[in-house]
N, C-alpha and C positions, 0 to 999 in steps of 0.2 A: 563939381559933379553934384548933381540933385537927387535927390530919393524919393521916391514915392508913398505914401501915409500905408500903413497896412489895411488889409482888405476890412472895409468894415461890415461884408454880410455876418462874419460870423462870430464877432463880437460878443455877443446876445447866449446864453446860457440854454437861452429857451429855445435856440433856435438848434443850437448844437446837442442838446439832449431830443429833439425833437427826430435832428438827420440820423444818430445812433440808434434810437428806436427804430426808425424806419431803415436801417441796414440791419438790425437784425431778424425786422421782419420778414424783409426781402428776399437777403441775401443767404440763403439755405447753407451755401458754401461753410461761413462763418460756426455755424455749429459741427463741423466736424471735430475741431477743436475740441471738445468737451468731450468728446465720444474717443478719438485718438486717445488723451491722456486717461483715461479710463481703461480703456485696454491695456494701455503701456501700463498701468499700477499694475491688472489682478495679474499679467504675464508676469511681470517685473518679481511680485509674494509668491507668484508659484514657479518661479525658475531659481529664485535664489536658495542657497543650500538653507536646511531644515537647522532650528538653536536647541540649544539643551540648556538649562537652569538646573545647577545644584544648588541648595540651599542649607545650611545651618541654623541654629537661633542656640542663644547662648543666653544664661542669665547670670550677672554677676555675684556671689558670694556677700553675703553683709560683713565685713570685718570687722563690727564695732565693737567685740569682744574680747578680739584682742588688741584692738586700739585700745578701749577704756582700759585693760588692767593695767597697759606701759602709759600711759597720761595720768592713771591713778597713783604709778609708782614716780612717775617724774614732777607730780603736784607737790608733794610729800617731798622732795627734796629740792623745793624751791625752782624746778624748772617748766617751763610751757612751751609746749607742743603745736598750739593750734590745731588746726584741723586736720584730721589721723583719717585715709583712708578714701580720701576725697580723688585720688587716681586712680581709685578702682570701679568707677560712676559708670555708669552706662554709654554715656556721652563720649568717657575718654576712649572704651571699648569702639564705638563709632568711629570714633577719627584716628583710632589705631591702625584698622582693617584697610584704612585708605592714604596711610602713612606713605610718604614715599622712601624710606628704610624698606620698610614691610616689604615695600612692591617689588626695592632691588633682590631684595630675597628670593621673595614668590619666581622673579625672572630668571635671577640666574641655577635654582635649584634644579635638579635633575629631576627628569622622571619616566615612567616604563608608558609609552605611548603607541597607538598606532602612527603610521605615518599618517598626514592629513590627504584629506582628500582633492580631488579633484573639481574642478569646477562642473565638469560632464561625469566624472564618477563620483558617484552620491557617496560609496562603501570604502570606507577607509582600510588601510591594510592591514591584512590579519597578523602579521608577523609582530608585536610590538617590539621598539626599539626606545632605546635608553636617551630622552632629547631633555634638553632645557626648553623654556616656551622661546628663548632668541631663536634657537636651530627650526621646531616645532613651526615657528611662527614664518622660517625664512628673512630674517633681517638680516639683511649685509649692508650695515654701514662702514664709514671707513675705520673706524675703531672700536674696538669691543664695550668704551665708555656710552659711544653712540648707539651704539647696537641695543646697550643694556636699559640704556632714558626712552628711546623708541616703545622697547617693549614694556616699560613699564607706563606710556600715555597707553599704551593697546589694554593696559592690566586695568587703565582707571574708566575705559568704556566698558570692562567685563564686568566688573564689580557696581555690586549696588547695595546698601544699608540702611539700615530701617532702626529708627529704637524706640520702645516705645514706652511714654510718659507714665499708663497706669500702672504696667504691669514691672517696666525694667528690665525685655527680652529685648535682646541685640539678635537682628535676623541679617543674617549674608546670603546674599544670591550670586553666584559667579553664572556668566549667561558666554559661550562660544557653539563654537560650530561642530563641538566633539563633546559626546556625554564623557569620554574617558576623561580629556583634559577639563572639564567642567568639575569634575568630580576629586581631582587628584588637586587642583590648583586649590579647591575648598579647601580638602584634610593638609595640604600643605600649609595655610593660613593658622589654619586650627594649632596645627602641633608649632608654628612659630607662635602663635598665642601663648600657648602652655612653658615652652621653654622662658619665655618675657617673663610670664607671673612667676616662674619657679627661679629665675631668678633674681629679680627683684625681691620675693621674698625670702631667701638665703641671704643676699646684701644686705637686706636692712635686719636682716636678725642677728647677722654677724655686727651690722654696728651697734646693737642694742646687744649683744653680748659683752664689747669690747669698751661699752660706756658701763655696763651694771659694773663688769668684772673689776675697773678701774672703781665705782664708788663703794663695793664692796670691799675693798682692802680697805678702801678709805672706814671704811664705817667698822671696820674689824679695830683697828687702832682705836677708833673713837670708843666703841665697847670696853675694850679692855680697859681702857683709861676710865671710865664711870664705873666699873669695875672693882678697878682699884681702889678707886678715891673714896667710894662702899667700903671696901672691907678696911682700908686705913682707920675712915672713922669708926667702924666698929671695934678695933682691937685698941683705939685710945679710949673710944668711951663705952665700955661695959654696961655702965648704970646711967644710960641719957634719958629714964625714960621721968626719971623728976623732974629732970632742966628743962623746960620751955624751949628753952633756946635750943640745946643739943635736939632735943624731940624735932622742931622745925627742920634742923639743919640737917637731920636724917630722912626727914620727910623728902628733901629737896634731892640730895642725892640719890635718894631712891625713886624717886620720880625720873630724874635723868638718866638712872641706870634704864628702866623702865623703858622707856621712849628709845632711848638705842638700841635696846637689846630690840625690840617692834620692828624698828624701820632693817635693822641687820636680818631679821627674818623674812621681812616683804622683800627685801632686795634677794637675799638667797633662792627665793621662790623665783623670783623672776627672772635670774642666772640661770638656772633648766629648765626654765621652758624659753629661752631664748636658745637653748645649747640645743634642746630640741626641734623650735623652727628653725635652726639654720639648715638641718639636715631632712628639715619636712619636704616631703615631694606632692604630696595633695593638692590637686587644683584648686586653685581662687575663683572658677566659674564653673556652672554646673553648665552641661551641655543638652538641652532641652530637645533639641531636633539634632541626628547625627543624618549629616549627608548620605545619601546613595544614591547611585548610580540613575541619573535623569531621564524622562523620555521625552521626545519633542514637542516642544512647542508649539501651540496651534498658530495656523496659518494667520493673520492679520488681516484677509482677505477681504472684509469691511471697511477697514480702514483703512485700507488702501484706494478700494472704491471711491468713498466719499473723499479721502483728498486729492485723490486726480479730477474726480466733477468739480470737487470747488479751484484747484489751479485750472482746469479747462473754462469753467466760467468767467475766472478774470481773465484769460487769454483772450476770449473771444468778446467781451465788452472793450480789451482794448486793441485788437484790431480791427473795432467795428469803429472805434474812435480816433483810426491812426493819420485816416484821410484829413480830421481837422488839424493835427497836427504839422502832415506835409503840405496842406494849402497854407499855414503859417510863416514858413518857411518858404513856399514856392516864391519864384523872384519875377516880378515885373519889370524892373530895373534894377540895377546894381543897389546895395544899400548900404549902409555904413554897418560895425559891428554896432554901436548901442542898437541899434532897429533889430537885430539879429537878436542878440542878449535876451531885448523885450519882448520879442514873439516866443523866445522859449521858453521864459518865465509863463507866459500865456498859456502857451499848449500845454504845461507839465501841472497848472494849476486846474486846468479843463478837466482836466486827465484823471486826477486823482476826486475834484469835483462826484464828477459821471462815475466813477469806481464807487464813489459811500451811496451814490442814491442807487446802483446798481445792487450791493448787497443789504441797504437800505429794504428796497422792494422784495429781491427773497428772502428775509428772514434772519439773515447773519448778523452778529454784533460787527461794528468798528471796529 
C-alpha cells in the first residue's frame, strides 16, 4: 500500500497565520466565544454564595530573658545550651497554623453553628446547632479517618498566613462561606495556640526545675564540704596569719567556700522561678488583632471579567486555527501511523506558534 506526501499548501507559517487572520476577520460566528465566557464568569461571581474572612495577627513574645538567665546558670556549671527560644520565631508560628495536628483538631472540635446554607438559600438557619466542621461540612467518607483527612485538605484551602519580616506579626485569615464558622474556626486556632505555648512552657520549666532541683543537692553537699574544710582549718590554725603558707592555704579555702556558696545561691534563685514557670499561665504571644465576626467579601466581578476575555480569546484563536489542524489529518489515501504521528506533531506546533504571536499582538506576556 502507498501513501500519499501531506498537503503541502499549508506547510508555510505564513500562509497559516495569514488563513487565521482572515477567519477571524470573516467569520463573526468565532467571537462569540469571548462574549459567552464573559458572561459565564460575571453570572458565575454573582450566583456563587457570598465568603467571609476572619482574620487574627499575633506577635510573638521575645523569650530571651528568660532564656539568658537559665544559659547564664548552665554556662556556670559547665553546660551549653545552644540556641534557647528559637521555636518561638514567627516562622514556627507560620507553619504551626498550617500544621496538619493543628488541622485534625480544628476538624474534629465542636462547635455552636448555624446550619449551612443552601445553594438557592443565601440565609443560613437561625436555630444554631452544636456540629464539627466534618458534620458542618457534610463529609461522609467510609471512615471517620477519611472523613477527618478530607476535612482537614477543605481546612488547608480556608486558611491563609502571612509573617512578616520587619515587624514579626503572624496574620491568619480563615476565608468560608459562614461569617459564624469563619470566626469560630479562627478563636478555635487561637486558643489551640495558647494551650501548645502553655504547655510547652510548663514542660520545659518542669525540666529546668527537675535538672536545677537535682544540681542543687548536688551543690548543697559541695557547700557544706568547703565549709567544712573552712572551719577545720580555722580551729587547727588560730594564728596563720604569720605563716605564709597557712595565710595562702586560707586564702584558697576561702576562695572555694566563696565560689560554692555563688553558684548555691544562683542555682537557689533559679529553683523558684522555674517552680514558678512551671505554674505560669501567661501567653507567649501577644495578640495584636482579635478576630470578629466578618462581613462579605467583595464581589471579584473584575476579575472574573478579564479572565473569561482572556480564556474566550485563546478559545477563539484556536478555533479559528482548528481547520489547519483537521486538513492535517484529513485523509486522501490511507496512510501509515509515522505520517499520522508527523502531521500532529505539525498541527500542535502551528497551534501553539499562532497562540504566542496572538497574545504577542494584544499585549499579554508568554
Amino acid at each position: 500500500m502507498t501513501t500519499s506526501p501531506l498537503p503541502d499548501e499549508i506547510v508555510s507559517d505564513d500562509d497559516s497565520a495569514k488563513f487565521v487572520v482572515h477567519r477571524l476577520l470573516t467569520e463573526r460566528r468565532l467571537w462569540y466565544a469571548p462574549l459567552l465566557l464573559v458572561v459565564v464568569a460575571i453570572f458565575t461571581s454573582l450566583v456563587l454564595p457570598p465568603t467571609f474572612t476572619a482574620t487574627a495577627a499575633i506577635a510573638p513574645q521575645d523569650p530571651a530573658a528568660g532564656a539568658e538567665r537559665f544559659s547564664g546558670i548552665a554556662a556556670q556549671l559547665g553546660i551549653g545550651l545552644g540556641s534557647v527560644g528559637a521555636s518561638q520565631s514567627p516562622d514556627f508560628y507560620g507553619d504551626f497554623f498550617q500544621s496538619t495536628s493543628l488541622l485534625r483538631d480544628v476538624a474534629t472540635s465542636t462547635y455552636r453553628l448555624p446550619a449551612a446554607p443552601g445553594f438557592f438559600n443565601r440565609r443560613p438557619s437561625s436555630d444554631p446547632r452544636k456540629l464539627t466542621l466534618i458534620e458542618y461540612l457534610e463529609i461522609e467518607e467510609a471512615t471517620h479517618a477519611e472523613s477527618r483527612e478530607e476535612a482537614v485538605r477543605e481546612l488547608h484551602d480556608f486558611i491563609t498566613v502571612a509573617v512578616s519580616r520587619q515587624t514579626g506579626v503572624v496574620s491568619l485569615g480563615v476565608k468560608t462561606s459562614s461569617p459564624e464558622l469563619s470566626l469560630a474556626l479562627t478563636e478555635r486556632m487561637l486558643a489551640l495556640l495558647a494551650e501548645f505555648n502553655q504547655s510547652i512552657r510548663q514542660s520545659q520549666a518542669a525540666a529546668e526545675r527537675a535538672f536545677i532541683e537535682d544540681r542543687l543537692r548536688e551543690s548543697d553537699l559541695e557547700l557544706r564540704a568547703a565549709e567544712d574544710a573552712l572551719q577545720t582549718f580555722l580551729e587547727a590554725n588560730r594564728t596563720f596569719a604569720s605563716s605564709p603558707v597557712l595565710s595562702f592555704e586560707y586564702e584558697r579555702l576561702q576562695l572555694a567556700a566563696s565560689l560554692t556558696r555563688q553558684v548555691h545561691l544562683t542555682l537557689r534563685q533559679a529553683y523558684e522561678q522555674a517552680r514558678m514557670d512551671e505554674v505560669r499561665n501567661t501567653p507567649l504571644v501577644t495578640l495584636v488583632q482579635r478576630p470578629i465576626l466578618p462581613v462579605a467579601n467583595p464581589r471579584s466581578v473584575g476579575a472574573a471579567t478579564v479572565l473569561g476575555l482572556l480564556l474566550g480569546l485563546i478559545s477563539m484563536v484556536a478555533l479559528a486555527a482548528a481547520p489547519l489542524a483537521l486538513d492535517t489529518f484529513r485523509e486522501r489515501k490511507p496512510v501509515h501511523r509515522e505520517d499520522v504521528k508527523r502531521a500532529g506533531e505539525m498541527a500542535v506546533a502551528r497551534i501553539k506558534r499562532l497562540v504566542a504571536r496572538t497574545e504577542t499582538t494584544a499585549g499579554m506576556p508568554k
